[in-house]
N, C-alpha and C positions, 0 to 999 in steps of 0.2 A: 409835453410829458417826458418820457422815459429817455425823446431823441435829443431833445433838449440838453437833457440832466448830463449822456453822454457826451456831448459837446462842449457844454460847458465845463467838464470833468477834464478831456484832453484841453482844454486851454489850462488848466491849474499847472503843471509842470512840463517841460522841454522832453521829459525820457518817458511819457506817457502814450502809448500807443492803442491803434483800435485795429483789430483783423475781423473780417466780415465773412462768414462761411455762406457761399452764397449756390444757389445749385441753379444753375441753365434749363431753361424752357425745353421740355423734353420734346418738345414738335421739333429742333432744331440736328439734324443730320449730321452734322458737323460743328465742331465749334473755329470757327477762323480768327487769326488773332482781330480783324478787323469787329465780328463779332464779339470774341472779347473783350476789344477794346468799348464798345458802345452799350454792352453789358455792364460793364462796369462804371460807365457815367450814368448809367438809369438809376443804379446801384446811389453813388454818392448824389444825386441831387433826391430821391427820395430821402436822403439824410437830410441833405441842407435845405429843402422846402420843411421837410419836415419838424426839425430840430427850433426854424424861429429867429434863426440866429442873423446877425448882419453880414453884409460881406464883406469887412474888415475881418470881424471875430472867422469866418468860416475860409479865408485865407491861412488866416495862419493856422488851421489844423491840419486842413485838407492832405498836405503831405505826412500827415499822421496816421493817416488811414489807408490803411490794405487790404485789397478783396480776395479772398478765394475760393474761385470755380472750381467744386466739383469736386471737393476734397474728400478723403475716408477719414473724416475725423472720430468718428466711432468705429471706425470696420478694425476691429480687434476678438480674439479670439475668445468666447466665456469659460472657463475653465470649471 
């Protein structure tokens, strides 16, 4: 489906990139970078199980893709 369509999207060109807003298990006390670190591959293999793709094709994306924990991507003020 949709994970697919993204993947195959970032193979179409070299300047095409993917950011992944992603928010940490709130059971989690701390986030340690080792935890980040393994957050964040649960994070890209639910992409690449998901998406279908081979692992030729999901090599050369894989450094196209960035995740980020915990961000305020909305936390702006309404006026």
């Amino acid at each position: 489906m949709w994970w697919n369509y993204i993947c195959k999207w970032l193979q179409g060109a070299d300047k095409r990139r993917l950011i992944i807003f992603s928010k940490p298990d709130q059971d989690m006390p701390r986030i340690t970078k080792h935890r980040l670190f393994f957050s964040e591959n649960i994070v890209l293999e639910n992409l690449r199980v998901n998406s279908g793709i081979n692992d030729a094709e999901w090599n050369r994306i894989v450094g196209k893709i960035f995740i980020k924990f915990d961000g305020d991507l909305f936390d702006f003020k309404l006026v």
